[in-house]
N, C-alpha and C positions, 0 to 999 in steps of 0.2 A: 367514439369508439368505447365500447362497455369493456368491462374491467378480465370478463375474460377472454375476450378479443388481444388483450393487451400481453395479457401473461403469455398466450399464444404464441406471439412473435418473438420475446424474449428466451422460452421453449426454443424456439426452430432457433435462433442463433446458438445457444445453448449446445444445441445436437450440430449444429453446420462445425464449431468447432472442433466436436469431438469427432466429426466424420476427418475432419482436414487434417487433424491431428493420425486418425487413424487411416489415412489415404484411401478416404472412401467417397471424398467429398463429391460435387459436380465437378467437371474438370475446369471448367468457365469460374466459375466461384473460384475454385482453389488458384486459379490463375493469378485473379482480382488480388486475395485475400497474401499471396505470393510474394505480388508488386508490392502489397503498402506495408509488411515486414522487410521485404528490399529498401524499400524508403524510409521504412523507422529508423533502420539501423544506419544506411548512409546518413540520413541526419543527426542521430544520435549516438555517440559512439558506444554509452551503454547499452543501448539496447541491441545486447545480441540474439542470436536468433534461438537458444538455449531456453533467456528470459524470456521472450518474447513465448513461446511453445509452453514454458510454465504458467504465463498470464492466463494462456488460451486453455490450457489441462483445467486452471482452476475456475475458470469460468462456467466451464463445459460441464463441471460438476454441480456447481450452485445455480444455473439456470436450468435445473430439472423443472417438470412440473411439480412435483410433489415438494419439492423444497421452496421452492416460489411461493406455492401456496400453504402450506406453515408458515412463511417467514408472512405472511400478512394477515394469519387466522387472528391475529389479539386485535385487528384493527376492523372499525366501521368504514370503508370507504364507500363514502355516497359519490353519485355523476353529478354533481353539483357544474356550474358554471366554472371553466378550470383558471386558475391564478398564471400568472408568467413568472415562472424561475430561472433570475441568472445565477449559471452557476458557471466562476472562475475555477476553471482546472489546473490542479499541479503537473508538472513531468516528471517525477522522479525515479518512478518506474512506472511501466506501460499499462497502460488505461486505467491509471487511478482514480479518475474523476468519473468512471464507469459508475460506480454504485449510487451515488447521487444522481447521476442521470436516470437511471433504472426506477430510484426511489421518485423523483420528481416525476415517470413516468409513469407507473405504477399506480400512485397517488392521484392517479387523474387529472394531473398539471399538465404544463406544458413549458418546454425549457429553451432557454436563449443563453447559447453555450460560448463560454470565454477560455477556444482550446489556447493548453500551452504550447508555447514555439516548441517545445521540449519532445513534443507527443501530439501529434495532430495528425499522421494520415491514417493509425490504427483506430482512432474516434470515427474518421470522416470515412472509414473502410465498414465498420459498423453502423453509421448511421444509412449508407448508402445500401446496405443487405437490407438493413431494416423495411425502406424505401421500397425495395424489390419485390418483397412481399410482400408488401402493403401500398399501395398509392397512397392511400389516406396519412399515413404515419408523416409524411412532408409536413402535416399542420398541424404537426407534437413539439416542432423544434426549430432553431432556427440560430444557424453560427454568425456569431456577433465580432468582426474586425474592427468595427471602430469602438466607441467609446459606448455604451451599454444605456438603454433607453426601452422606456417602458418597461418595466419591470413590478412588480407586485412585492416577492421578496431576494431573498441574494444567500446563495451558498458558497462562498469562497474558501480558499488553502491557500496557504504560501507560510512563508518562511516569520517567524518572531516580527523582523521589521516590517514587511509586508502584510500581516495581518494587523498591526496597530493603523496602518494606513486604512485597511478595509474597515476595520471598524471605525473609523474617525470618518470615512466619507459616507459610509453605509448604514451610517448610527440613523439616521430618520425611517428605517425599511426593516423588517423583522429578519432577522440575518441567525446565519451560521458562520461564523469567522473560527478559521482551525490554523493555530499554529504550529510551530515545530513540535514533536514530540518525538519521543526514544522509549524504547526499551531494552530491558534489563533479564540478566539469567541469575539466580541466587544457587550457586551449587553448595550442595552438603559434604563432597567427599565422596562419597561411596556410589556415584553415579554410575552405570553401567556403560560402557564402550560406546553400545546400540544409542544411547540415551547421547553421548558424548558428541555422536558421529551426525546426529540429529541437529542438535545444538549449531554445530558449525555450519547445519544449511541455514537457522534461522540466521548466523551471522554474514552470509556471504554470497545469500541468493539475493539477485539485483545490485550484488559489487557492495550492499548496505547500505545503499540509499532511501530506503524506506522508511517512516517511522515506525514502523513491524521489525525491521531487522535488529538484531542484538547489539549494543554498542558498547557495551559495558557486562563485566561478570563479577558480583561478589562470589567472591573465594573463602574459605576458612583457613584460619590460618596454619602457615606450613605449607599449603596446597601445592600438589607437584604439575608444576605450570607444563613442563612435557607430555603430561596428558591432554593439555588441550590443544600443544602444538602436534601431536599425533591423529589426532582425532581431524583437524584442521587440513592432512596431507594432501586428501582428496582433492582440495580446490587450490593445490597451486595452480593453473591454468588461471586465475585470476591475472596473475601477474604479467599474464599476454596480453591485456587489455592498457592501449596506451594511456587511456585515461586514468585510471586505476593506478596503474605504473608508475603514472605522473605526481601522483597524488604521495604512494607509499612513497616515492625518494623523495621530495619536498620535505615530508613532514622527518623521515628518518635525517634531513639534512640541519632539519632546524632543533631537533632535540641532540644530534653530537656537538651542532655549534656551543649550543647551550648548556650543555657535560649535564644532560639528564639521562636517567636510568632509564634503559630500556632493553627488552629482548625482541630479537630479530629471526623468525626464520625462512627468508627471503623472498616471502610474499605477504607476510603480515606481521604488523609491532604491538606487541603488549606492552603497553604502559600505566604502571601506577599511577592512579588518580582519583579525585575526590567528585570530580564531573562526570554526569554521565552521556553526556554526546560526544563521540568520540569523532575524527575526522576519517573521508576512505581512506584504506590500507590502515588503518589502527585500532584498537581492542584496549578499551579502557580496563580497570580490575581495580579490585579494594579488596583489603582481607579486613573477615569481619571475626568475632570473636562472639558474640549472642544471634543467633538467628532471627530472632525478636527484635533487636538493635535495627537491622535491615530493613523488617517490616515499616516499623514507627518510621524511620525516616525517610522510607517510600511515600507513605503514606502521608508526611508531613509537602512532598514535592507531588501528588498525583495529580495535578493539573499539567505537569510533564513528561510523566510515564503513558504508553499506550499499552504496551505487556509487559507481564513480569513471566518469567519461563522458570519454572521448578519443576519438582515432582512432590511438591508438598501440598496439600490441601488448600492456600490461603488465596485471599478475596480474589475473584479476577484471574486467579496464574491461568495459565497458558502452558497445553504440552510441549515437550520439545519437539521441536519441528513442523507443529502448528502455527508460529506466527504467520509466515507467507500463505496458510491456507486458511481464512479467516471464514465464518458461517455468514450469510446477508445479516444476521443479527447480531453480529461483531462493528460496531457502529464506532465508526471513528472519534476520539475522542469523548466515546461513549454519551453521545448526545443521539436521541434516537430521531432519525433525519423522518421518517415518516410521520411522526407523531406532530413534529412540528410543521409538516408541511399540511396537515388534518387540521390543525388548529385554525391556518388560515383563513377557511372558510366559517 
């Protein structure tokens, strides 16, 4: 299948989303694509159907044609003979292991997919569209239950200890191993409401399970932490989510045992801290005193940051309210996934 065969199909899903989103879809399709949001969510209790609708907004965006093909004008792809790439999916929020796949297909590979229990019938709803308009697309990919075989190279995600495993078995095979990461918001003080109000979707779209989502804010010091809990209002409806729920009274349970300082306004805790992965239902903060202080010791840890959110010109930042809407060439742990899959051949 030639390469603009390929972008073609990713195109039509692209548009099937945005039709389904704007109830224009097939009704057959929209049915299909119905069921395995019914099914996401029944399996997972994060995935509401909220999130699930902003996956799909965001997808619908970035699989234009004209942005597809920017995101691959710096590259040569030849039709070489295609490599097999397994790639182990995270679930943390819905189709994260989408972009890898995309790139693996794109790249003129072919992919042997290790969905997670987390996230597995919105994959198998996309590969199955994929299918529909294409016969041929069946011998791009191929979902792997057991234990993963034949393979060429490995693009995996999981958690800190899960990635030491992946790299420790994966070390003979040219690999992507991506561990936990966070990001961070550096406010100045004088942020604007609009700015403010943004902010809080990077902190609470997908409940903040994402390495995108905001987990931590430097503050200057003094900062009037009621502007963030104002700003924050919009999403009390979080705290109808029993997982989430679960999660904010646990952790508020273990910090009163523990007589540590915290504010509470009854769907999320700000807590002083020097870490910046915070747990759901919590919002690490630090007050900083040189703005530059913050940089350096960003910088000293960016092997664990993914975005930094300001409104300040420096390396990397991230608008507000862009983390969840990331470009194809927002490359996870900024490793560029196409360039290494080029190399292979």
């Amino acid at each position: 299948m030639i390469l603009s065969k390929r972008i073609e199909l990713f195109v039509s899903l692209g548009k099937f989303f945005k039709d389904f989103i704007d109830n224009s879809a097939d009704k057959n399709l929209t049915k299909r694509l119905s069921d395995a949001i019914q099914q996401a969510k029944n399996h997972n209790n994060y995935f509401t159907e909220d999130n699930i609708i902003n996956c799909l907004k965001n997808w619908s965006y970035s699989l234009q044609k004209e942005k597809i093909e920017s995101f691959l004008r710096s590259y040569i792809i030849e039709e070489e003979k295609p490599k097999s790439i397994a790639i182990i999916m995270a679930g943390n929020v819905p189709l994260v292991g989408f972009h890898d796949f995309l790139c693996v297909i794109l790249s003129g590979n072919k992919a042997i997919i290790k969905l997670s229990s987390k996230d597995s019938h919105l994959m198998d709803f996309v590969l199955n569209y994929l299918c529909s308009i294409c016969i041929d697309f069946k011998d791009y990919y191929k979902i792997c239950q057991e234990k993963l075989t034949d393979y060429d190279a490995v693009i995996a995600t999981g958690n800190n200890f899960s990635a030491s495993k992946f790299k420790e078995y994966f070390n003979d095979y040219p690999n992507i191993i991506r561990k936990s990461r966070h990001s961070v918001a550096i406010l100045k003080g004088y942020e604007t409401n609009d700015q403010l109000q943004k902010l809080s979707n990077d902190i609470f779209n997908y409940f903040g399970l994402g390495c995108r989502n905001v987990s931590k804010v430097y503050l200057p010091e003094n900062y009037d932490l009621d502007l963030l809990f104002r700003s924050f209002m919009k999403w009390k409806k979080v705290i109808n989510n029993n997982s989430y729920a679960n999660n904010y009274d646990y952790h508020r349970t273990i910090y009163l045992l523990n007589k540590e300082v915290f504010f509470d306004n009854g769907f999320i805790l700000l807590k002083e801290s020097k870490k910046i992965g915070s747990p759901v239902g919590t919002l690490f903060y630090e007050y900083y005193d040189k703005y530059e202080d913050v940089e350096k010791s960003l910088s000293e840890i960016s092997e664990k940051i993914q975005c930094i959110v300001s409104n300040e010109n420096i390396k990397n930042f991230t608008e507000f309210g862009k983390t969840q809407s990331p470009e194809l060439t927002d490359y996870s742990d900024g490793v560029d996934t196409i360039d290494f899959l080029l190399k292979l051949n």
